[in-house]
N, C-alpha and C positions, 0 to 999 in steps of 0.2 A: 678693673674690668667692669665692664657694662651689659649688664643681663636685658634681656626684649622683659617686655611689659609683657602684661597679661594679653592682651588685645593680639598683640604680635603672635603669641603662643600659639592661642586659638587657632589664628588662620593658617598658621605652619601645620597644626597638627590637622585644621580640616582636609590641608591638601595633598600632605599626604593618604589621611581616608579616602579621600577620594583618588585619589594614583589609586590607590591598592584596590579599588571595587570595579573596575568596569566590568572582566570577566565573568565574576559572582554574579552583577546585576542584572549584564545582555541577558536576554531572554532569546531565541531562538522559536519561531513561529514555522511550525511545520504543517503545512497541509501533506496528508500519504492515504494514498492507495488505500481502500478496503484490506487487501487480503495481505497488506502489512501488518493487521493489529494485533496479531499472534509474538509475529517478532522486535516490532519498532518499537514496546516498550521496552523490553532489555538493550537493543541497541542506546536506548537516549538515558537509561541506567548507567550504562558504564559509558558510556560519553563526559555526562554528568560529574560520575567519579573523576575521572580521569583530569576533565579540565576546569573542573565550577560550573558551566556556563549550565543555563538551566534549555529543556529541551520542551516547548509546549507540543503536545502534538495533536493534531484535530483527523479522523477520518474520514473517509466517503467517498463518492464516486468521482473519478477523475473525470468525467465530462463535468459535472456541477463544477469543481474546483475549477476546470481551464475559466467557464466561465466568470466565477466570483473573480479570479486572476484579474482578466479581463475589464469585469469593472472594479477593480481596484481594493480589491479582498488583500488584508494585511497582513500577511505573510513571507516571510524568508525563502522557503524553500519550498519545493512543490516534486514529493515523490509518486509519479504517475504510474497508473495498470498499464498504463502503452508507453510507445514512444514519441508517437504523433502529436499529442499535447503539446509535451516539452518541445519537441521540434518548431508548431506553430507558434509555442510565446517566442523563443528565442528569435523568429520570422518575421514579429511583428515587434519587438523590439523589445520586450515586455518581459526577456529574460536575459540575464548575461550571456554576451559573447564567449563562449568557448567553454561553457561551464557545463554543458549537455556531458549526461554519462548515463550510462548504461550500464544498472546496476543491478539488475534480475532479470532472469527468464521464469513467468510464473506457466505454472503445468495444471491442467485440469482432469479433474477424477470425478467423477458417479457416484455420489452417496443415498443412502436409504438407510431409516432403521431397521435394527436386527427385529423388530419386537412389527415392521412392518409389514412382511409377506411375501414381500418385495427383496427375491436374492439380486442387488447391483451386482454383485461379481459374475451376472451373465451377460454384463455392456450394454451399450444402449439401446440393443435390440427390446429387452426392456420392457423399455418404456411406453410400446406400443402395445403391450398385456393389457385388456380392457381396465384390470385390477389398477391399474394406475390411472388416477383422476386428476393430477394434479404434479405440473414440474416444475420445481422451483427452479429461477436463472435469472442472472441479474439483467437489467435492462440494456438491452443491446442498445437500445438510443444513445446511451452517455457513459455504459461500464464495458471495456475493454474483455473482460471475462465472460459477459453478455453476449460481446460480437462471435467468439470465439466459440461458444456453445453451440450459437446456430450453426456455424460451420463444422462441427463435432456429427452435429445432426444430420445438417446436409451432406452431408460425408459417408454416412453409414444408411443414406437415402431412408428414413423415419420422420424427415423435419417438417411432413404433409400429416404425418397419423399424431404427430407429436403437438403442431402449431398450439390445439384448439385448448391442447393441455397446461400449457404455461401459465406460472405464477410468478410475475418479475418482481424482483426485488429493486431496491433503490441503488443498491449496490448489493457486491460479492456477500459481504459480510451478512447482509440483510434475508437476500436467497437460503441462504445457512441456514438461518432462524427457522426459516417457512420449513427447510427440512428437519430441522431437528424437533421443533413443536408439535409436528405432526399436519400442518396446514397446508405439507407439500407432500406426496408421496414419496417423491424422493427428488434429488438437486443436483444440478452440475457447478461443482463449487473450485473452488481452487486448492489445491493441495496442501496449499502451508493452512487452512483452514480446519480442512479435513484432519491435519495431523494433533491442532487442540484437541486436550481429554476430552472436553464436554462431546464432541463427534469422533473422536477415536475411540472412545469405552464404550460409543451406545450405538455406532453403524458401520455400515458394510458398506466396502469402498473396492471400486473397480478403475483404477488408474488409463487415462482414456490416451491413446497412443499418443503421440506429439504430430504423427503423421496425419491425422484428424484435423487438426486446424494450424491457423497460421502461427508461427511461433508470437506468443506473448511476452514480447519486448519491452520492458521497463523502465523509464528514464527518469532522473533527475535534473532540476534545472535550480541556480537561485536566479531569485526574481530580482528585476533591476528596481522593483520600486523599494525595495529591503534596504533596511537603515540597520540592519547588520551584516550585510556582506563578507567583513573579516570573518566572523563566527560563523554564517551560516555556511561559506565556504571550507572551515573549519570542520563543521560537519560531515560536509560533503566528501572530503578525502579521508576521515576517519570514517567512513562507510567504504570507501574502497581498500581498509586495509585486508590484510589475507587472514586475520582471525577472524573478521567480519564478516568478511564471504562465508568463511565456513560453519559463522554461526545462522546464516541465509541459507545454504544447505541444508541444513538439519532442519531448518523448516521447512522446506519443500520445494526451495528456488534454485532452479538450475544457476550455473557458475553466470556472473558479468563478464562483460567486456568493454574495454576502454575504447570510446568511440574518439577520443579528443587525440 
């Protein structure tokens, strides 16, 4: 019998290492939403567990992101405060066909500190108490939670006494800050935000109708410029599993719905 040479070995045994690593090594490039950062780490935790693949995830405001998309920012998958984002990559070709899902309704609440004077649980009337100098909201320009505020305000007709007060944040996540630092008097934040200890142990939250603004419809899309598509679609449907959902509940996101 005729045994392989050493040389031969080698190359059998590299090809196998490498059959067995692709998973382990995809990386997954996630641009998400601000007011995911409560949840999207444990989501890409047991992802992680679950399959190897590793889960990067970057935050911020979904208008910067459609942008960077746009010009050519490197990432997989793109979890949007809206739906409209995702809607226009997929429009302009810049997202896969058929991959749009609708995978949260985010909900906005009134926060203030307890330590600020300032009772949030009397709504946003509020806000127009002289005592309040300053509201923190993310920038309506480019944060979907932003848009939604002003329509909170216009809604409860204060968005005149209210304007001159605004402290915009760069995103949802950002507005928080201003409220919780104390550089806002108090914020219109998003609820899976509001539900972290650091703003549940230290303010007062008034939960702002859903009939207030327009419903904040959440989407996902993977990008067509993604050179991991298997995986990041991968993702994508173990985000719509029904543990998943209901681990999205618990943070403060109303249920999904399958637009595909």
């Amino acid at each position: 019998m005729r045994w392989p040479g050493l040389r031969t070995i080698l190359i059998i045994t590299a090809l196998i290492a490498c059959a067995g690593t692709p998973a382990a090594a995809q990386q997954i490039a996630v641009a998400a939403a601000a007011d995911l950062q409560a949840v999207f780490p444990e989501v890409a935790a047991r992802f992680e567990r679950e399959t190897g693949r590793k889960v990067a995830l970057t935050f911020g405001s979904s208008g910067n992101f459609f942008a960077q998309v746009q010009n050519g920012a490197p990432f997989d998958l793109f979890f949007s405060a809206d739906i409209e984002y995702p809607r226009r990559l997929q429009a302009a070709g810049l997202a896969e066909s058929g991959s749009l899902y609708e995978y949260a309704t985010g909900r906005l609440v009134l926060w203030s500190r307890k330590d600020s004077g300032i009772d949030a649980a009397r709504g946003l009337m509020i806000l127009a108490d002289p005592r309040v100098r300053r509201v923190a909201i993310a920038n309506p320009e480019h944060a979907p939670y932003g848009r939604a505020a002003v329509a909170a305000l216009r809604h409860e007709t204060v968005y005149d006494a209210v304007r001159g007060k605004l402290v915009l944040g760069e995103n949802i996540s950002q507005a928080a800050q201003f409220a919780q630092s104390g550089n806002a008097d108090a914020g219109i934040l998003a609820l899976s935000l509001a539900l972290m200890p650091a703003l549940r142990d230290t303010g007062t939250v008034y939960r702002i109708p859903d009939a207030f603004y327009p419903p904040i419809v959440q989407g996902a899309v993977v990008l067509a410029a993604s050179r991991q598509k298997e995986a990041a679609r991968q993702f994508l449907r173990f985000v719509e599993r029904p543990d998943i959902q209901q681990l999205m509940r618990e943070y403060g996101f109303a249920p999904a719905a399958d637009l595909r």
